[in-house]
C-alpha positions as CSV (number, residue, x, y, z in Angstrom):
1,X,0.0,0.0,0.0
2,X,2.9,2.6,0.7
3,X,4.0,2.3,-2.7
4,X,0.7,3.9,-4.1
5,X,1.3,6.8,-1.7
6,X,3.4,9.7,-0.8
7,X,5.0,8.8,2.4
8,X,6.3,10.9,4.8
9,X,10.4,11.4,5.4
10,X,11.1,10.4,9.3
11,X,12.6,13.5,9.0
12,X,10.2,16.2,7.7
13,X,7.4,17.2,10.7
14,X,5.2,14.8,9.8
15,X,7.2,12.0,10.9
16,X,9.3,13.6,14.1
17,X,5.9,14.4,15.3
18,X,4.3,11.3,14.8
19,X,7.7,9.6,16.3
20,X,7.3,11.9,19.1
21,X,4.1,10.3,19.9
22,X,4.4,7.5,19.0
23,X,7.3,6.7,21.4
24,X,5.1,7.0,24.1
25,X,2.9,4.0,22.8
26,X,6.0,1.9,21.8
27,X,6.9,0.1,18.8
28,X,5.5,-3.6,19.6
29,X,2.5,-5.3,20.3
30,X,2.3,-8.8,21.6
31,X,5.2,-9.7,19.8
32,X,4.7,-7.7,16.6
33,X,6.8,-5.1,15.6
34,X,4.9,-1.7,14.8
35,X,5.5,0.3,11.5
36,X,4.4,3.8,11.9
37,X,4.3,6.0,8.6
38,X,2.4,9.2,7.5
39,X,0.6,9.6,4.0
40,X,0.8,12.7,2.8
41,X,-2.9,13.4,2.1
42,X,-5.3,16.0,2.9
43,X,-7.6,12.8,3.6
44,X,-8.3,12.6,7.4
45,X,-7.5,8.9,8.3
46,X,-5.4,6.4,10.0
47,X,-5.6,2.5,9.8
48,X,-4.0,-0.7,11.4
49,X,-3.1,-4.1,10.1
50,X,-2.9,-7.3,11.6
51,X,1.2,-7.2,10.8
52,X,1.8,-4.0,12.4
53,X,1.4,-2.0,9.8
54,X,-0.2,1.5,11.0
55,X,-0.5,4.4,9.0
56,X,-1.8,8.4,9.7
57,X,-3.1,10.5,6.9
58,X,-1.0,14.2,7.5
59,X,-4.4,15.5,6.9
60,X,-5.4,13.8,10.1
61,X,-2.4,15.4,11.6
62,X,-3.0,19.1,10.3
63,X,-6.3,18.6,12.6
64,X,-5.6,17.2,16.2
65,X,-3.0,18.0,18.7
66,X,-0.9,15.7,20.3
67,X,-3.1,13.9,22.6
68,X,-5.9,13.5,20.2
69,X,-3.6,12.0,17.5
70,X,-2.4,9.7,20.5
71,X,-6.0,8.6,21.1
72,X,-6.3,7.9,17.5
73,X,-2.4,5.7,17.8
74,X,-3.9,3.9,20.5
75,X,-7.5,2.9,18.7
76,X,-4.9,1.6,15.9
77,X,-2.5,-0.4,18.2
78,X,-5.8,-2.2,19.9
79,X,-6.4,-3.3,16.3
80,X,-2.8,-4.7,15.9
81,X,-3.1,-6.4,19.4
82,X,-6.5,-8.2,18.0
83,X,-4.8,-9.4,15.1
84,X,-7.1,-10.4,12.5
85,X,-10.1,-11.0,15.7
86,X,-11.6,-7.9,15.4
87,X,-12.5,-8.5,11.5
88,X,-14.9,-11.6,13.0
């Protein structure tokens, strides 16, 4: 999927802020290692997979501060810590 997008440096403010919060929520799960990446989009979005995989839309970003966007970090993880469960 993050070859169909534009995806944020780790080093533009996209991704130090989303590594900022994100360290607070840590990078694994139950075993699985996170991914966290931002899509440059004016879209306002985030989504999890199964693998780890979680991804925030910038124009998500551009809306909530850093708690909210938090929040939003934690919804995703719970959806790596289900694993494919959640689907059912």
């Amino acid at each position: 999927m993050d070859s169909g997008n534009q995806v944020a440096s780790k080093s533009s403010k996209y991704g130090k802020r989303l590594a900022k919060i994100a360290k607070a929520l840590g990078n694994n799960i139950n075993g699985t290692p996170v991914n966290y990446k931002v899509y440059m989009t004016s879209d306002v979005n985030a989504w999890a997979m199964a693998n780890g995989c979680v991804r925030v839309y910038s124009g998500l970003m551009d809306m909530m501060n850093d708690n909210e966007i938090e929040g939003v970090l934690g919804h995703e993880l719970g959806h790596v810590a289900l694993g494919t469960r959640w689907l059912k």
